[in-house]
LONUBA-11859 format. One line per 3 residues: their letters; for each residue x, y, z of N, C-alpha, C, O. Coordinates in nm, 3 decimals, padded with zeros to 5 digits, always signed. Atoms other than C-alpha are relative to their C-alpha. Last residue first. Layout:
% residues N
a> X:Y:Z:X:Y:Z:X:Y:Z:X:Y:Z; ... $
//
This chain:
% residues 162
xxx> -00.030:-00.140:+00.020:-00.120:+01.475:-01.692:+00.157:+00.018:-00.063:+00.202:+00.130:-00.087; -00.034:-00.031:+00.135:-00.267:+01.187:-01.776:+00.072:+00.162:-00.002:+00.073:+00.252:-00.085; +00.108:-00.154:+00.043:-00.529:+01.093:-01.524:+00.115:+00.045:-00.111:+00.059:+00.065:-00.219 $
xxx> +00.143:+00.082:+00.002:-00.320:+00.754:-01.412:-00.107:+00.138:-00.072:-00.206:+00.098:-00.134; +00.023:+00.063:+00.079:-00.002:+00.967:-01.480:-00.071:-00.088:-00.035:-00.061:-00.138:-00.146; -00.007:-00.109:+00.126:-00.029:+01.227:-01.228:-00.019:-00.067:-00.149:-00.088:-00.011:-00.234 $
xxx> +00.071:-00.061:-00.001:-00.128:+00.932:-00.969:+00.003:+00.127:-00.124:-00.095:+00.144:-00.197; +00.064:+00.102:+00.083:+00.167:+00.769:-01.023:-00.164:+00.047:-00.016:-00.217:+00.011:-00.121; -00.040:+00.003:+00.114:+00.357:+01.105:-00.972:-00.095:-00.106:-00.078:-00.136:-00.094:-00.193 $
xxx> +00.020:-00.123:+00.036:+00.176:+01.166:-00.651:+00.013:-00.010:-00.095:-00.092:+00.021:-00.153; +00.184:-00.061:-00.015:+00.219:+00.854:-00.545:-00.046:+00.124:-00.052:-00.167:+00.112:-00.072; -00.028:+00.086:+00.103:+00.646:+00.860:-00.582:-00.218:-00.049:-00.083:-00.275:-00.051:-00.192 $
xxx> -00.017:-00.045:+00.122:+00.594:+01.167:-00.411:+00.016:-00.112:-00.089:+00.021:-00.079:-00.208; +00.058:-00.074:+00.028:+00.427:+01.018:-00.075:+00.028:+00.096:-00.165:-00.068:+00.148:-00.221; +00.165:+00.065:+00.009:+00.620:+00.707:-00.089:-00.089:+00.120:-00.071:-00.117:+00.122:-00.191 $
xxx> -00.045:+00.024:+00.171:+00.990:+00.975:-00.144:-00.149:-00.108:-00.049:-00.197:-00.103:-00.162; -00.006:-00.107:+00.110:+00.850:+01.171:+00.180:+00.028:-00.035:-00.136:+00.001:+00.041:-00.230; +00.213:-00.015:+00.016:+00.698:+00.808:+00.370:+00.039:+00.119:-00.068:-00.041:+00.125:-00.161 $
xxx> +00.073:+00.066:+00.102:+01.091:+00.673:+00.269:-00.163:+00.060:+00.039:-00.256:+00.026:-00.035; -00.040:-00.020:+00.138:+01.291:+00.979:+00.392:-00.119:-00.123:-00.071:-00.190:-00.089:-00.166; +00.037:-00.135:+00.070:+01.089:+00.977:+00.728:+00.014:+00.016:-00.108:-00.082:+00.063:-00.169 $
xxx> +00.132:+00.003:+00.005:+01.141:+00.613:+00.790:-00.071:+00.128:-00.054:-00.162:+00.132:-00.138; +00.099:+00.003:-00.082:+01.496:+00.625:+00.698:-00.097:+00.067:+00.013:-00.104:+00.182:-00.031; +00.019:-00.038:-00.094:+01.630:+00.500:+00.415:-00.044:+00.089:+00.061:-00.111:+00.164:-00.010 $
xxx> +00.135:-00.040:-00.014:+01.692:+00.159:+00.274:+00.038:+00.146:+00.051:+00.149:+00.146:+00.105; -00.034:-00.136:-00.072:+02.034:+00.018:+00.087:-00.217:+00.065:+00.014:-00.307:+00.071:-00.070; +00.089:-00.133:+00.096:+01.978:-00.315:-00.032:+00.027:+00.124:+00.132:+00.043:+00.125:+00.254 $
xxx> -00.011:-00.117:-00.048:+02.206:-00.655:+00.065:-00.103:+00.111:-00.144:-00.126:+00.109:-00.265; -00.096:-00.109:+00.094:+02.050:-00.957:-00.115:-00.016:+00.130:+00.127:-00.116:+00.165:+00.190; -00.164:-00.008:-00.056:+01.946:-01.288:+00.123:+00.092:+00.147:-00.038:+00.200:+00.180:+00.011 $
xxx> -00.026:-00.030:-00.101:+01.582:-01.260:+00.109:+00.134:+00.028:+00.035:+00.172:+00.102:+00.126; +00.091:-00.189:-00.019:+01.603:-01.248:-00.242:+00.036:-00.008:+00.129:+00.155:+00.017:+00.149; -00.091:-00.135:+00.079:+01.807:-01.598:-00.310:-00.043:+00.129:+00.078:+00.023:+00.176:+00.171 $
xxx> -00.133:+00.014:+00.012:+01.711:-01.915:-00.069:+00.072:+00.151:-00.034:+00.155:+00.214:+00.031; -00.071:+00.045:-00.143:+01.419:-01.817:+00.088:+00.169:-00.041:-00.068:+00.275:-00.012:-00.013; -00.040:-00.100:-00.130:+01.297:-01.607:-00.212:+00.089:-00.046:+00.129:+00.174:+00.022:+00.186 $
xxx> -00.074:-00.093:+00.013:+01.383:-01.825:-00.538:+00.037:+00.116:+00.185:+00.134:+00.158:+00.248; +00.099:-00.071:-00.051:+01.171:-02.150:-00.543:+00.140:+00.116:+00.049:+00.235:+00.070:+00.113; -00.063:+00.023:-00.160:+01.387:-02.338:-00.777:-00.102:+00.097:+00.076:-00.174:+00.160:-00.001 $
xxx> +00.168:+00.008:-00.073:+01.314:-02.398:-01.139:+00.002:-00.028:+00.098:-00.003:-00.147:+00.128; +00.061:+00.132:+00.002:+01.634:-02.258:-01.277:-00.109:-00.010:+00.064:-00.165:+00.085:+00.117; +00.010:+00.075:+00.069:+01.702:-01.928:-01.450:+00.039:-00.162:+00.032:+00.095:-00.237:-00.048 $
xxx> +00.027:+00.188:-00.051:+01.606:-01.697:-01.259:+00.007:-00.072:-00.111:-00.078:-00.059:-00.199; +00.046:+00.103:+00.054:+01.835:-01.366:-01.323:-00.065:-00.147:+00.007:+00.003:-00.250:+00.007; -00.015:+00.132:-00.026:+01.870:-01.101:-01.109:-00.045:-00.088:-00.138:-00.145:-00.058:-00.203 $
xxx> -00.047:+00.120:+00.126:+01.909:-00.768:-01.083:-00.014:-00.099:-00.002:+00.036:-00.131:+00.106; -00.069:+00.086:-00.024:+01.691:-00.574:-00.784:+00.024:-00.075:-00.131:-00.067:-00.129:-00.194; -00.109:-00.048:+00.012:+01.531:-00.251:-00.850:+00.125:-00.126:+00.015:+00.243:-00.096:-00.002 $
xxx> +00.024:-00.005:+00.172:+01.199:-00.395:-00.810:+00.129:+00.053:-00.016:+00.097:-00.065:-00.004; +00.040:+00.146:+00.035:+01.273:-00.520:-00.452:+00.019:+00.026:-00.156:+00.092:-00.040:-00.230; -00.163:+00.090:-00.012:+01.377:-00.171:-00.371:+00.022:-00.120:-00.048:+00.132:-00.145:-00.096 $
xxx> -00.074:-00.115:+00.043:+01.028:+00.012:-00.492:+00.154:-00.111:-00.031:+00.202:-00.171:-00.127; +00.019:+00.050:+00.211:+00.842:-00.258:-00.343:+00.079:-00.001:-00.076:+00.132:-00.101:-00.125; -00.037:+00.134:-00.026:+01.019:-00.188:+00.020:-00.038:-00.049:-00.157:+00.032:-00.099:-00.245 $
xxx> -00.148:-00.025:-00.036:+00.953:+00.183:-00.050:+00.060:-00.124:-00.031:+00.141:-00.130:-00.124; -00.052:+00.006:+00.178:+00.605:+00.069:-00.158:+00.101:+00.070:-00.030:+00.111:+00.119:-00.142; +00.060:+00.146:+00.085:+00.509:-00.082:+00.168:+00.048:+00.028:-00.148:+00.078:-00.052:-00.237 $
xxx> +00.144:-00.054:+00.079:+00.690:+00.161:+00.428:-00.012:-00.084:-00.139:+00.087:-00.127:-00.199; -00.038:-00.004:+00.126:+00.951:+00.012:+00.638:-00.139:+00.054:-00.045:-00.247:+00.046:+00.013; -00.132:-00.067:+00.022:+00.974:+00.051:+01.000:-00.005:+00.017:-00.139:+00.061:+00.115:-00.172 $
xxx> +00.056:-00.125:-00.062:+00.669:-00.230:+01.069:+00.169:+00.052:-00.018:+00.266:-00.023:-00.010; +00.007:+00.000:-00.137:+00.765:-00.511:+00.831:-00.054:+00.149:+00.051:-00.100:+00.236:-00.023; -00.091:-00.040:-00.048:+00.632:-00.489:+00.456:-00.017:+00.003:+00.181:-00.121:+00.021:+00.245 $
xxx> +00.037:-00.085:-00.074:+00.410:-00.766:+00.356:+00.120:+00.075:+00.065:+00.205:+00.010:+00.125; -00.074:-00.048:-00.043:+00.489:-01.008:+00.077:-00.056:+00.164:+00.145:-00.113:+00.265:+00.103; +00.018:-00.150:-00.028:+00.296:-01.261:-00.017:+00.096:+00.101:+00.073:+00.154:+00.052:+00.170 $
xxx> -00.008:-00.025:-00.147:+00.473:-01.543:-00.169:-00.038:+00.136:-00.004:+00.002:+00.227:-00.077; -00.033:-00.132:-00.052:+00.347:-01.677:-00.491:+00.037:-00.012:+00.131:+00.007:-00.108:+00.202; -00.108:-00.018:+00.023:+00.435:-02.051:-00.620:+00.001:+00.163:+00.024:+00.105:+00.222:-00.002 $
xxx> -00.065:+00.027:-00.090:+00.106:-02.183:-00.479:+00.138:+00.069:-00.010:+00.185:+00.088:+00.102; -00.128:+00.042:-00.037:-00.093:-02.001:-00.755:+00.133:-00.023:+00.090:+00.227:+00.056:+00.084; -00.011:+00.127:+00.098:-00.373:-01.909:-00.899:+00.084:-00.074:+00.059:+00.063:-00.195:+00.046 $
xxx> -00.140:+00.093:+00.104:-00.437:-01.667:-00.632:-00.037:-00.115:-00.077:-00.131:-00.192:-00.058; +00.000:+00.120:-00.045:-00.751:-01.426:-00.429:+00.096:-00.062:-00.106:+00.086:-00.009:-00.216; -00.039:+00.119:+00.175:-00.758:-01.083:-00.481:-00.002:-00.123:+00.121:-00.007:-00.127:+00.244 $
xxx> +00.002:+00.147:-00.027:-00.863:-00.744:-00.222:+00.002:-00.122:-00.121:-00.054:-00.111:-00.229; +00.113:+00.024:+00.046:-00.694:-00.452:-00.369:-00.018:-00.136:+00.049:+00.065:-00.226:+00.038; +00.114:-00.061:-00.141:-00.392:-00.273:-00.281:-00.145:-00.036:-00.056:-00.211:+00.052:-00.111 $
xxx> +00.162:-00.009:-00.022:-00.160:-00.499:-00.476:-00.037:+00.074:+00.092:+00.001:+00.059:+00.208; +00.094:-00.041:-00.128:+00.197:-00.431:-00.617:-00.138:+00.043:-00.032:-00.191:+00.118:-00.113; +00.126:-00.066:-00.017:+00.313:-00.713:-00.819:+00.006:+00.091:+00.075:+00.046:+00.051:+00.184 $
xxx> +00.098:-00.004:-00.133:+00.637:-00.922:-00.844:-00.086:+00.093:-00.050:-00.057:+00.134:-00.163; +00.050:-00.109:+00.074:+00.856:-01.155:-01.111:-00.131:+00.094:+00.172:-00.189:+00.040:+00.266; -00.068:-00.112:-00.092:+01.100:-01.354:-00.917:-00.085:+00.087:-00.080:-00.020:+00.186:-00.113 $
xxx> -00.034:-00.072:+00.137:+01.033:-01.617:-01.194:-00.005:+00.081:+00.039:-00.019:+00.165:-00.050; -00.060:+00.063:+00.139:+00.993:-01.957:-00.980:+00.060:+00.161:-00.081:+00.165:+00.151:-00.144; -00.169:+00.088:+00.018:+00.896:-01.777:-00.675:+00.058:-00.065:-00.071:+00.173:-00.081:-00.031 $
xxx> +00.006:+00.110:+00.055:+00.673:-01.491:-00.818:+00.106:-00.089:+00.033:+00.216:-00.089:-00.022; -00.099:+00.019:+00.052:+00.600:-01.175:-00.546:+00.044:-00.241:-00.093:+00.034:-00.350:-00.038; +00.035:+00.187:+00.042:+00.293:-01.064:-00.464:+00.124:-00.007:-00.068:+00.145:+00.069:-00.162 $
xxx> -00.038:+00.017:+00.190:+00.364:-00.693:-00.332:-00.002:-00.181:+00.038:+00.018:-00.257:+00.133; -00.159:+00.071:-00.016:+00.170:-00.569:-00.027:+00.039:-00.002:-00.127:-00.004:+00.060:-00.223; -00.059:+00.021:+00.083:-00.058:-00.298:+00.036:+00.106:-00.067:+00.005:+00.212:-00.037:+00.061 $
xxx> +00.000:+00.020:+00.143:-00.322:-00.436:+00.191:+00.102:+00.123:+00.060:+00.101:+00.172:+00.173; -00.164:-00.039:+00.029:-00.231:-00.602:+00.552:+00.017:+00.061:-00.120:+00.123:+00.029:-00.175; -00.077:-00.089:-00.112:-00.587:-00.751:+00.508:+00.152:+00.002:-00.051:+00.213:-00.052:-00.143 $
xxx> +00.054:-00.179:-00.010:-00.781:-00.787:+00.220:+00.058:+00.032:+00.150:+00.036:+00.133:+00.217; -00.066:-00.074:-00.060:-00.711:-01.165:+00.097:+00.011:+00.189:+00.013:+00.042:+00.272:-00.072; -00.072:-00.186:+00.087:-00.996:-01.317:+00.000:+00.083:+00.035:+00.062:+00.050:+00.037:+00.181 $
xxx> -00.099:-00.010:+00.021:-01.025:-01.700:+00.112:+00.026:+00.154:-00.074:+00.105:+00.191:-00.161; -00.091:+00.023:-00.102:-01.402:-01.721:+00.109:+00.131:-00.030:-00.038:+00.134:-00.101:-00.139; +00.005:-00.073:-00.084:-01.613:-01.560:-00.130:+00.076:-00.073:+00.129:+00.056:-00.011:+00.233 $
xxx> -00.029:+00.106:-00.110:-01.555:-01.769:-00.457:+00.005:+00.162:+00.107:+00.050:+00.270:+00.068; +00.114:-00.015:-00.081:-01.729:-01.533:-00.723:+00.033:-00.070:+00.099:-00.069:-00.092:+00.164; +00.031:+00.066:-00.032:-01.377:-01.501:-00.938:-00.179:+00.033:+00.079:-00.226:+00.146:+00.067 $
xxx> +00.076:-00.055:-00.107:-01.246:-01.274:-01.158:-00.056:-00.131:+00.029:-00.070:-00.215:-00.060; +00.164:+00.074:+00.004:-00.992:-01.361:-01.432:-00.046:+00.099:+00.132:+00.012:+00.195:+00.183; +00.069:+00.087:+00.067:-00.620:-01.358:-01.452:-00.135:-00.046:-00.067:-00.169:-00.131:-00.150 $
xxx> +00.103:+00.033:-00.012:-00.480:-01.033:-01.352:-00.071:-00.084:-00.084:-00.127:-00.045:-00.186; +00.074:-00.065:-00.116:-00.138:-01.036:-01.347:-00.127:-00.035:+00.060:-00.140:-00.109:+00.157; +00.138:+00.001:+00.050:-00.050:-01.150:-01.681:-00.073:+00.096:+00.131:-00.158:+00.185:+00.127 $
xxx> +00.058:-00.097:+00.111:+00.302:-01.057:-01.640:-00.183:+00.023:-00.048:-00.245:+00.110:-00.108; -00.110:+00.004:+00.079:+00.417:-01.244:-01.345:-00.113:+00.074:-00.077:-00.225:+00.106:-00.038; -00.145:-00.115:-00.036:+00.312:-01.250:-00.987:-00.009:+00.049:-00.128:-00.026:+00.170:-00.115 $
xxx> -00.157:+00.080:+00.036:-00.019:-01.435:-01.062:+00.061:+00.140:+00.039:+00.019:+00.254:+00.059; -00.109:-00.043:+00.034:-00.422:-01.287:-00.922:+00.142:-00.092:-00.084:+00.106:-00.202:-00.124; -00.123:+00.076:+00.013:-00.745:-01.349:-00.962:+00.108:+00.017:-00.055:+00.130:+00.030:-00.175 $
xxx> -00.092:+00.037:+00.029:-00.968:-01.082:-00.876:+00.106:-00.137:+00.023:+00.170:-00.165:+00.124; -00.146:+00.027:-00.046:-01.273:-01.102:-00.681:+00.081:+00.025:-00.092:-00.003:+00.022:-00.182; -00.085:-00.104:-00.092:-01.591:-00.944:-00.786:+00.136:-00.007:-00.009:+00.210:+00.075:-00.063 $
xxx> -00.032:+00.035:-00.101:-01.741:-01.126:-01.093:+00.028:+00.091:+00.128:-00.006:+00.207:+00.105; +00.101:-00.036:-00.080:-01.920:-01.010:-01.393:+00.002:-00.066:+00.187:-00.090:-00.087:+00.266; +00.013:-00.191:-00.011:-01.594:-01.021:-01.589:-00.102:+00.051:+00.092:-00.082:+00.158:+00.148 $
xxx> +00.090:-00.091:+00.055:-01.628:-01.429:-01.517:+00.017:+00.126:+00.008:+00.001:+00.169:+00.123; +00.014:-00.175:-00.026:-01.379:-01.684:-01.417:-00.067:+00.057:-00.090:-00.056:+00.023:-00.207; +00.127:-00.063:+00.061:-01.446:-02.080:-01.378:+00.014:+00.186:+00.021:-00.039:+00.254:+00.109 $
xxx> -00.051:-00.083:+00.040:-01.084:-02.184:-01.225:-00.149:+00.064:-00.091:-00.119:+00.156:-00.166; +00.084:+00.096:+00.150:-01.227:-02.365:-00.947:+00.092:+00.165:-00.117:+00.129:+00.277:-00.083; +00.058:+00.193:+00.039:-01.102:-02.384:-00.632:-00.020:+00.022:-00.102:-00.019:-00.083:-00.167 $
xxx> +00.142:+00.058:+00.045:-00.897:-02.053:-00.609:-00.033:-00.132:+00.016:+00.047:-00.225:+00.029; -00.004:+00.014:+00.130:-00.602:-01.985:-00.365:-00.141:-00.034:-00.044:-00.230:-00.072:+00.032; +00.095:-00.072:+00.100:-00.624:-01.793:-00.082:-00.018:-00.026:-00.128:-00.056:+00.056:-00.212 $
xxx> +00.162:-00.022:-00.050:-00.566:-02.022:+00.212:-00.046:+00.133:-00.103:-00.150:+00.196:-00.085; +00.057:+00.063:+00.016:-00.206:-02.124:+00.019:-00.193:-00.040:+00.068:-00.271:-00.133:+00.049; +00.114:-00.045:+00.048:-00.050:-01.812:-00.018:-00.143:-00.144:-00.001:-00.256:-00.128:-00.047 $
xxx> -00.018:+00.100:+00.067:+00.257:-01.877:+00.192:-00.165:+00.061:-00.054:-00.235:+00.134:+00.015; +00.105:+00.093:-00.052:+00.286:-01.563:+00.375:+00.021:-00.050:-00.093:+00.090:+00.006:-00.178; +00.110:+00.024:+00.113:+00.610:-01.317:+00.377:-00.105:-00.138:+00.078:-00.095:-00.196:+00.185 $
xxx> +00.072:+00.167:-00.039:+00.752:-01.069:+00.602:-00.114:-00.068:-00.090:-00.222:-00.024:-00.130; +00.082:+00.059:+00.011:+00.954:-00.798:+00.435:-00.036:-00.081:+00.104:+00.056:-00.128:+00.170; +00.103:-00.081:+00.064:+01.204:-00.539:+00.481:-00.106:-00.111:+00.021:-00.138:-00.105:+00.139 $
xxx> +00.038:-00.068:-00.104:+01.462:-00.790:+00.700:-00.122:+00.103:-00.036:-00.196:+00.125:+00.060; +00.109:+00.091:-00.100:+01.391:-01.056:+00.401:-00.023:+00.116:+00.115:-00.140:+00.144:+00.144; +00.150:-00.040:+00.133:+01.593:-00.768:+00.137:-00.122:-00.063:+00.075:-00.234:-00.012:+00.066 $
xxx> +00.065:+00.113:+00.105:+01.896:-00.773:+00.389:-00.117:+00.009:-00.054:-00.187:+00.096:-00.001; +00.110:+00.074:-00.078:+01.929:-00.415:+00.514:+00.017:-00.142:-00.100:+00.016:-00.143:-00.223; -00.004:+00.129:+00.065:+02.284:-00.173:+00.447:-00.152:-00.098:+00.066:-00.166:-00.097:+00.189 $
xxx> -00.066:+00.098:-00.078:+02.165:+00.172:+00.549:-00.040:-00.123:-00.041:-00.153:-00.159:-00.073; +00.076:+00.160:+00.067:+02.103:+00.464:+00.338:+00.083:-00.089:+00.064:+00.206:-00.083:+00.064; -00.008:+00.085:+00.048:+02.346:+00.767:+00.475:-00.138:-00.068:+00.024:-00.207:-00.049:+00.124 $
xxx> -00.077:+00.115:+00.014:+02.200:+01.072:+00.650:-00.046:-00.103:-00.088:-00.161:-00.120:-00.131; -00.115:+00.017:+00.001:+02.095:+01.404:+00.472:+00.072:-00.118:+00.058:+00.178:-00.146:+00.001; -00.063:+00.118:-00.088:+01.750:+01.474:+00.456:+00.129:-00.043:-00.057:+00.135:-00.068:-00.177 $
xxx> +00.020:+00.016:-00.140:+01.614:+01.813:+00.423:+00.077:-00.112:+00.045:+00.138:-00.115:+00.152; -00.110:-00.103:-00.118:+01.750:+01.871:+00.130:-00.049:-00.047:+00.083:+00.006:-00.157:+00.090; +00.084:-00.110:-00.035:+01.498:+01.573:-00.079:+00.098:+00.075:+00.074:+00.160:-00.005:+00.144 $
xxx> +00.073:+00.004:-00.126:+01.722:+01.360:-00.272:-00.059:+00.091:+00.033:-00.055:+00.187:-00.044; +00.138:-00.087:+00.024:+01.908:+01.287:-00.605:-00.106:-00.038:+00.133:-00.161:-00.146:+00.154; -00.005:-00.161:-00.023:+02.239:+01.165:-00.480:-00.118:+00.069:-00.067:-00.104:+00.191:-00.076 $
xxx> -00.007:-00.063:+00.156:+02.196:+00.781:-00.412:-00.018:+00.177:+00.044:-00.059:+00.235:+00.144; +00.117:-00.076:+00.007:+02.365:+00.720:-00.118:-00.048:-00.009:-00.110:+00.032:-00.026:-00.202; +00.027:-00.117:+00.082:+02.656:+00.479:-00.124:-00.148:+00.034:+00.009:-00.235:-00.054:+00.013 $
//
């Protein structure tokens, strides 16, 4: 099934993708902090998947992550995720970065991820076993950089307040 609120122009079906074929992820473990000493008068961000988000600021200058930006940080214990376009550095071994493949557009692939049901409720590392595995309807490349480009637009309308 399609969903039926769309742009006219585009008309074929959304095609079945496993949720891993969208993504490629990194283990986060060359960006985590050494020290948890954080200061407001810092640069870096320190990041988590899950609700707090932004932990602190750091001054550690090696291990930033700033390439491949926009991804989503996604929580493997608590499937909770992020999207970052900003260089950060982690608290925490239990993120996986997420980077959309080439074909997919980065906050299309977000977008879908966040739309996903689930419940974690044991203490299991979630993506390789669960997420990667869920059918999701994507589609194509044109339809997702025209629904990117308006979904931006909107978030943008509501950062200023309109």
């Amino acid at each position: 099934m399609t969903p039926q609120l769309r742009f006219p122009e585009f008309t074929d079906d959304w095609q079945v993708k496993k949720l891993g074929s969208l993504f490629s992820y990194e283990q986060p473990t060359k960006y985590l902090v050494s020290s948890t000493d954080y200061a407001d008068g810092y640069d870096t961000p320190v990041l988590t998947a899950g609700k707090t988000f932004v932990l602190g600021k750091t001054d550690e200058s090696h291990g930033i992550f700033q390439e491949s930006l926009p991804i989503t940080l996604f929580d493997d214990f608590t499937t909770a995720s992020q999207w970052v376009d900003f260089p950060f550095k982690l608290k925490s071994s239990a993120a996986k970065i997420l980077k959309a493949k080439d074909g997919y557009n980065p906050k299309i692939a977000h977008e879908i991820l966040q739309k996903i049901k689930f419940k974690a409720d044991d203490h299991q590392r979630y993506w390789i076993s669960t997420y990667q595995n869920f059918d999701v309807k994507i589609p194509s490349k044109p339809e997702q950089e025209k629904i990117a480009d308006f979904l931006t637009a909107v978030d943008e309308r509501i950062a200023v307040g309109e």
